[in-house]
C-alpha positions as CSV (number, residue, x, y, z in Angstrom):
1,X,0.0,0.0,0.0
2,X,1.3,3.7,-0.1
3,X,2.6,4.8,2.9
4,X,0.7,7.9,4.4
5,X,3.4,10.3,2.7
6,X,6.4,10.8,1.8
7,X,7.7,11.9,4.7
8,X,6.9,9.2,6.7
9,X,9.5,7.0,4.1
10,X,12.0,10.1,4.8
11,X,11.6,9.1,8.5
12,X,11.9,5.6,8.1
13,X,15.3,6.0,6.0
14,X,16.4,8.1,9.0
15,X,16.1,5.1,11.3
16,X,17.7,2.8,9.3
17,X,20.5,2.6,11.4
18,X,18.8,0.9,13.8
19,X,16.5,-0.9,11.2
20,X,19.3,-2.6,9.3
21,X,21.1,-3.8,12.3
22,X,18.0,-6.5,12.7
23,X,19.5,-7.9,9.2
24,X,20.1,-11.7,9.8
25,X,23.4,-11.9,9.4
26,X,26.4,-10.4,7.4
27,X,29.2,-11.0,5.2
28,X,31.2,-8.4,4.1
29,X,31.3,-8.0,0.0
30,X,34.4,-5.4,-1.1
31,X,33.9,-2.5,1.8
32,X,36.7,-1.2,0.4
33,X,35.8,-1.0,-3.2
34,X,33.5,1.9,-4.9
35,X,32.1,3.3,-8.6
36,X,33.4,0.9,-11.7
37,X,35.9,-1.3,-9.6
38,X,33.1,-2.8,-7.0
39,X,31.3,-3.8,-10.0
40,X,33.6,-5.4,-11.5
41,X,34.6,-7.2,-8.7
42,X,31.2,-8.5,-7.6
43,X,29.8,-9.8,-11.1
44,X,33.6,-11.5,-11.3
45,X,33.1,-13.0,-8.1
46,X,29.4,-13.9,-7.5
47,X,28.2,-14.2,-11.3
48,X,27.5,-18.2,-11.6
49,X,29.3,-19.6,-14.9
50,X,26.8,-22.3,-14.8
51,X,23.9,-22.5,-13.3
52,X,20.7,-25.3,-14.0
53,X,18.6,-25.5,-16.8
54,X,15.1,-23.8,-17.0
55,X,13.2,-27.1,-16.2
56,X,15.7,-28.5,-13.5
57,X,16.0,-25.0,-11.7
58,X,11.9,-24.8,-11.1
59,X,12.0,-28.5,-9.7
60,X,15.0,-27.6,-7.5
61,X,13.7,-24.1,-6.1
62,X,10.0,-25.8,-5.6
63,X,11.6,-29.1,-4.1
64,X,14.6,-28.3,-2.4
65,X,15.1,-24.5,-1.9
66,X,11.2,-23.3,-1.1
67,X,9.5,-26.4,-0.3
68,X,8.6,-26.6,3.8
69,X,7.2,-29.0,5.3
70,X,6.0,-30.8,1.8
71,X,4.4,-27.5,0.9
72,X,5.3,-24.4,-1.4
73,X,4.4,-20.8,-0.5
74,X,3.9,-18.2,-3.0
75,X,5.9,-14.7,-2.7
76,X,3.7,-12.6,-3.0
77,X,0.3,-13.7,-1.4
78,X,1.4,-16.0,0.8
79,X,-0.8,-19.2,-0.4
80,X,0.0,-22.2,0.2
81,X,-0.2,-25.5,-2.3
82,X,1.0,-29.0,-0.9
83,X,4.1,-31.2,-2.4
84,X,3.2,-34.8,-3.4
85,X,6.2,-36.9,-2.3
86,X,7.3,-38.7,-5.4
87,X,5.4,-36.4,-8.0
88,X,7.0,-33.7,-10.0
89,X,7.3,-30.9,-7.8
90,X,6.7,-28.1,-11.0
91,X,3.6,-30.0,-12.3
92,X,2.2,-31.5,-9.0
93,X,1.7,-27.7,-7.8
94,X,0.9,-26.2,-11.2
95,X,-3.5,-27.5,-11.2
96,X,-3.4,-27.5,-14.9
97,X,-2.6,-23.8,-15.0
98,X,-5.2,-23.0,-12.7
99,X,-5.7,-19.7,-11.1
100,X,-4.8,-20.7,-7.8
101,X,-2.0,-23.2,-9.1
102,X,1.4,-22.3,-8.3
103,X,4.5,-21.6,-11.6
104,X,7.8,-19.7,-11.8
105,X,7.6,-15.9,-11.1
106,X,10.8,-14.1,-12.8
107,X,10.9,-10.6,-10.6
108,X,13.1,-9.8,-13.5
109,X,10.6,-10.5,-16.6
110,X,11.5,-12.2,-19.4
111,X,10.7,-10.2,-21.3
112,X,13.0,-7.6,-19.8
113,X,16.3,-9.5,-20.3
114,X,15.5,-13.1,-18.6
115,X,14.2,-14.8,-21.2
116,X,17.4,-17.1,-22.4
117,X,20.5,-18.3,-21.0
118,X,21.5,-18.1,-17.3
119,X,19.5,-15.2,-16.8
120,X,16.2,-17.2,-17.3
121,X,17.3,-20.2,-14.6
122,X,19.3,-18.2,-12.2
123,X,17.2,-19.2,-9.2
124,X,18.5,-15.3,-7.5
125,X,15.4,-14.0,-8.7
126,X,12.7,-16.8,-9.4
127,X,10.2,-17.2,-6.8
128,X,7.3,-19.8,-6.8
129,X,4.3,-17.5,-7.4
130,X,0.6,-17.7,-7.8
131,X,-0.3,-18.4,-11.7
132,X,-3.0,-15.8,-11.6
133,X,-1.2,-13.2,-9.6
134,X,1.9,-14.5,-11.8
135,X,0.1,-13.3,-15.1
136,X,-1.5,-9.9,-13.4
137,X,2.1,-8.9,-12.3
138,X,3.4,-9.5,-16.0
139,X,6.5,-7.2,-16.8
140,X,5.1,-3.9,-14.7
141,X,7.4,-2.4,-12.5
142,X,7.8,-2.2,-8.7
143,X,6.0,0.3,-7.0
144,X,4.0,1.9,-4.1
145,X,0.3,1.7,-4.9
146,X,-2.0,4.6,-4.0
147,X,-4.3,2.2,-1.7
148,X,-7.7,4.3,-3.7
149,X,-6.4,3.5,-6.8
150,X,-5.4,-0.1,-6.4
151,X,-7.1,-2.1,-8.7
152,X,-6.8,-6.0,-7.2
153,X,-5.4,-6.8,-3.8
154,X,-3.9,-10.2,-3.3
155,X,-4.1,-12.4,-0.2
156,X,-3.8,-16.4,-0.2
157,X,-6.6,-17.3,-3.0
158,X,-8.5,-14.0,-2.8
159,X,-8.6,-11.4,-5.3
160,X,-10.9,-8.1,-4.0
161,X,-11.0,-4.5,-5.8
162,X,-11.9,-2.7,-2.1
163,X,-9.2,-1.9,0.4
164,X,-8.7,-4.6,3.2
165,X,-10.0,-4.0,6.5
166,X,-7.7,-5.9,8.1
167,X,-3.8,-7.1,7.7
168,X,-3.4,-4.9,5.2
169,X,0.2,-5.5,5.2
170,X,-0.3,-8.9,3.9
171,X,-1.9,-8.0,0.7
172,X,-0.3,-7.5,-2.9
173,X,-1.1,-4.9,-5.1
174,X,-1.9,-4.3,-8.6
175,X,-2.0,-1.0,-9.5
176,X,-2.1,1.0,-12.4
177,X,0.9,-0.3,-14.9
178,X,2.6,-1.4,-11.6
179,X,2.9,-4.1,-8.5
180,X,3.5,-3.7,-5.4
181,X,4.4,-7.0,-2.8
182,X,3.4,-7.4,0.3
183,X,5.3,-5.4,2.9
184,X,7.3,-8.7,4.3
185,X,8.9,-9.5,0.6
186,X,9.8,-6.1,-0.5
187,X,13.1,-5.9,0.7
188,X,13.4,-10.1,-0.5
189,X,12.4,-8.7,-4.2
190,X,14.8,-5.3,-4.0
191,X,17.7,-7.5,-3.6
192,X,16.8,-10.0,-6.3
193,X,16.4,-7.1,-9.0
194,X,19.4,-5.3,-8.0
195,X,21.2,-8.6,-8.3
196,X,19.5,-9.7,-11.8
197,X,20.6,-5.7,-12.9
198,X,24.2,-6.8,-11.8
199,X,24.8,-9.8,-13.3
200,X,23.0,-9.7,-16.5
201,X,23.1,-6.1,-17.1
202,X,23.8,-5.9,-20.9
203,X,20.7,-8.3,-21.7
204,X,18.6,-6.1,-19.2
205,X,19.6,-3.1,-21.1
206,X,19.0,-4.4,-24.8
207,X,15.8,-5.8,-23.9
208,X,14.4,-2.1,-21.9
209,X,17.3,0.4,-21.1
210,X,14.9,2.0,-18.8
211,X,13.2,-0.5,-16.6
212,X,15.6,-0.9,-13.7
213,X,16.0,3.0,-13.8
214,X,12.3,3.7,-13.4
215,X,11.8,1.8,-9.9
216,X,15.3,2.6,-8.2
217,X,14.5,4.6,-6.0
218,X,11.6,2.5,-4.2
219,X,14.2,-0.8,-4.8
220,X,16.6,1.0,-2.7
221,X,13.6,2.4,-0.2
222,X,12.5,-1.4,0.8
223,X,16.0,-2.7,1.0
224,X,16.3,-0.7,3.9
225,X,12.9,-0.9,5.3
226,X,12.7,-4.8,5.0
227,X,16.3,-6.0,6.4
228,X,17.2,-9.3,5.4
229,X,15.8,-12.3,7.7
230,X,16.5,-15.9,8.6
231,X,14.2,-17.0,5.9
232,X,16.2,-15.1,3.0
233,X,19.4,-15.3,4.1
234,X,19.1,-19.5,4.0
235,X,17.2,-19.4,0.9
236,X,20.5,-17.6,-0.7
237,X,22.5,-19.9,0.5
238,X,20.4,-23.1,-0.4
239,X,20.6,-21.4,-3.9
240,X,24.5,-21.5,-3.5
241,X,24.2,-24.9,-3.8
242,X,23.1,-24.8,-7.1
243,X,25.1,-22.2,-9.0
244,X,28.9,-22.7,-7.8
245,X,28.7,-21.7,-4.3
246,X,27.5,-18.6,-5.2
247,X,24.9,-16.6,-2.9
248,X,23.3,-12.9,-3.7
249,X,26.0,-10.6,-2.3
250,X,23.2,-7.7,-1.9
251,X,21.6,-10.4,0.8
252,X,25.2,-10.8,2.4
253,X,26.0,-7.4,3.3
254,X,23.5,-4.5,3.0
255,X,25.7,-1.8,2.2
256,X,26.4,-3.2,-0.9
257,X,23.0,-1.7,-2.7
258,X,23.8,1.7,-0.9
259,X,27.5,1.7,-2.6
260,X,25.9,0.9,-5.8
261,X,22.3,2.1,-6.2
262,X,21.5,3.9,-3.5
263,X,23.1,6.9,-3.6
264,X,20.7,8.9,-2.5
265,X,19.9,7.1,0.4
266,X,21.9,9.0,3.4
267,X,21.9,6.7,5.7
268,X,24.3,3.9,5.7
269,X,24.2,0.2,7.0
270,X,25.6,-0.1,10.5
271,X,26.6,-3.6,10.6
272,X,29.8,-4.6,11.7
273,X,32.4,-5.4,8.9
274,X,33.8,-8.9,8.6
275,X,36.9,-7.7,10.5
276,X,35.3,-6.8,13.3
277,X,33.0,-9.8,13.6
278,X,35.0,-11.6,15.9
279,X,36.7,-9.0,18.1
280,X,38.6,-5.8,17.8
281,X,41.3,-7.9,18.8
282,X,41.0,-10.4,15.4
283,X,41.4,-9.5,12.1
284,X,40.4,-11.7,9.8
285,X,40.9,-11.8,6.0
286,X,40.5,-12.0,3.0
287,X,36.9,-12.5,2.7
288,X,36.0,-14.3,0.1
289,X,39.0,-16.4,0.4
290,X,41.0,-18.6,-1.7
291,X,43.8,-20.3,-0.7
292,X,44.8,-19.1,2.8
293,X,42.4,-17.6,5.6
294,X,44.4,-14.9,8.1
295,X,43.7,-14.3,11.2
296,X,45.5,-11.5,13.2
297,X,45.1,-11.3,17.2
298,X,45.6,-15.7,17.6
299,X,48.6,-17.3,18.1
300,X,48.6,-21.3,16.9
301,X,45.8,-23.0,17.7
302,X,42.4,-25.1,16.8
303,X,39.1,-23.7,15.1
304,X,36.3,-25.1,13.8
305,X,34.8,-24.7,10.4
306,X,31.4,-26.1,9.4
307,X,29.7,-26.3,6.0
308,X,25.9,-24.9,4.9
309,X,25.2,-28.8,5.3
310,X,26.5,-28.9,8.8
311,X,29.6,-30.9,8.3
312,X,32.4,-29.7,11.0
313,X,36.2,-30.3,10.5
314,X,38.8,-28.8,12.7
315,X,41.7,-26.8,11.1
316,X,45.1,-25.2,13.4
317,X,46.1,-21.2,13.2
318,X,49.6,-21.5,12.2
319,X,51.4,-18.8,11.7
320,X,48.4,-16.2,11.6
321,X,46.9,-18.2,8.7
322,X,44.6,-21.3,8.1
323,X,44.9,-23.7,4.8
324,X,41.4,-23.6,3.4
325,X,42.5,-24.8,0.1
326,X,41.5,-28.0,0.2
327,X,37.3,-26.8,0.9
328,X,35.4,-26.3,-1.7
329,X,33.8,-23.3,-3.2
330,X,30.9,-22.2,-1.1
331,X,29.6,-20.4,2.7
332,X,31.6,-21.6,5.5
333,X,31.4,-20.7,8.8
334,X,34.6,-20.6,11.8
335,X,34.3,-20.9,15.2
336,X,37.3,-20.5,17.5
337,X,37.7,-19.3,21.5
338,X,39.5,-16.5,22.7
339,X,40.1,-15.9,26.4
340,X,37.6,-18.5,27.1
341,X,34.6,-16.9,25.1
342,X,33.7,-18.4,21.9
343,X,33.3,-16.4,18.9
344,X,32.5,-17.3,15.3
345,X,32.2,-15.7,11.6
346,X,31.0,-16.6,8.5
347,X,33.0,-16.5,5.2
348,X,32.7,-17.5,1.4
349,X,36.0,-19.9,-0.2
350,X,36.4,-19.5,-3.7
């Protein structure tokens, strides 16, 4: 819905300070990069060379990344469609292309710049969705709806044309030649077009040069408001799995939107950096890592490092540094004690 003004979003970004701090977690993506040489440095680094196909991508995100509880929610109303155990996961959901059936959402449309290659399957910005809210949403942008000129709101399997009278914030919105999600996704949705802009930028641009330009401001506006969660943050990694270890970096460290679309956005994400995760003390680096891990602050001893999938090994500090080469590319996370308080970190090998 739109909020009461705009000043109420001017006072909103003034808190974010204390809003972003709530995000999940964090992993620090180039702090020290800016302009054309962060760019370049995060589509080198986080851009999957491979990723799966169209048809194997939908099976895994409905399967393996989204499915809970042998059911499959959809992003933006929040309906929910059960998994048949042994059944295709795509078709067993789809009801014949039924209203209330569940397909493949692309926040980024195909017809935009997703609609071949690895920016069609890259499961960063493919959400299971409604069919009918699926359709409805097409290729419009993102946008705040003026709630008296919102045509359908969206909620589970109801469509209405008059304002909710109650939790309003769980309602989608199709407006006029735009859509607006439901307050607890916006932020989810920011992060996967920013990414999508990133990555595949030059088949974004040949398809519409003006899409991503005519709903960055309000991208960069819920980024901040909706902070990443638990939820998101595993989803990205789950996704990880699937494309070369590779999560979203805008989910891993939410100044990264700020120091490359947000510009106007004063206020800046307080989170701790990598090298202060641990303690002023510890300085660890570099982060994502290749061959070597450093750690500052410890003399030789044990730490712990444990896998997305839960499997620990125990490595030794020598000399200030840690031989990670032998792990494969993906999201790691070390734990070691210090003065008898245990403190831990996550960090991405390459």
């Amino acid at each position: 819905m739109e909020k009461k003004n705009r000043l109420i979003m001017q006072i909103t970004l003034l808190l974010i300070p204390m809003l972003v701090v709530a995000q999940y977690d964090h992993i620090s993506v180039f702090s020290n990069l800016s302009g054309d040489d962060l760019y370049e440095e995060v589509v080198d680094t986080y851009k999957p060379d491979v990723v799966l196909t169209y048809g194997m991508a939908r099976d895994t995100m409905f399967s393996k990344i989204d499915g809970v509880n042998d059911s499959l929610e959809c992003i933006y109303t929040g309906m929910k469609r059960y998994l048949t155990p042994g059944e295709d996961p795509t078709q067993t959901v789809y009801l014949d292309g039924a209203p209330n059936g569940i397909n493949t959402e692309h926040s980024y449309p195909q017809s935009k710049g997703a609609s071949d290659g690895n920016a069609r399957s890259d499961m960063h910005h493919l959400y299971p969705t409604r069919s009918q809210t699926n359709n409805d949403r097409g290729s419009k942008v993102f946008d705040e709806s003026n709630d008296f000129q919102t045509l359908i709101w969206y909620r589970n399997t109801t469509e209405q044309g008059n304002t909710p009278e109650a939790n309003i914030d769980e309602w989608s919105e199709l407006g006029n030649n735009l859509f607006e999600p439901r307050e607890s996704v916006k932020g989810d949705i920011a992060r996967s077009i920013m990414y999508f802009y990133t990555m595949y930028r030059d088949q974004a641009n040949a398809a519409d040069p003006d899409f991503f330009g005519l709903q960055q401001e309000i991208l960069c506006d819920w980024h901040y408001a909706d902070p990443v969660d638990q939820v998101e943050w595993e989803r990205s990694h789950k996704i990880a799995q699937w494309q070369e270890g590779k999560a979203n970096p805008f989910v891993l460290d939410c100044s990264l939107a700020a120091r490359v679309y947000c510009n106007q956005v004063s206020a800046e994400c307080m989170l701790v950096d990598v090298d202060d995760a641990i303690t002023d003390l510890i300085h660890v680096y570099p982060n994502p890592a290749q061959e070597f891990l450093y750690i500052d602050g410890v003399s030789d001893s044990k730490i712990s490092i444990s896998s997305v999938n839960g499997e620990v090994s125990l490595y030794m500090i020598r000399n200030g540094k840690v031989d990670i080469s032998s792990l494969v590319k993906g999201i790691y996370f070390l734990s070691l004690e210090l003065n008898g308080i245990d403190h831990s970190l996550t960090f991405v090998k390459m």
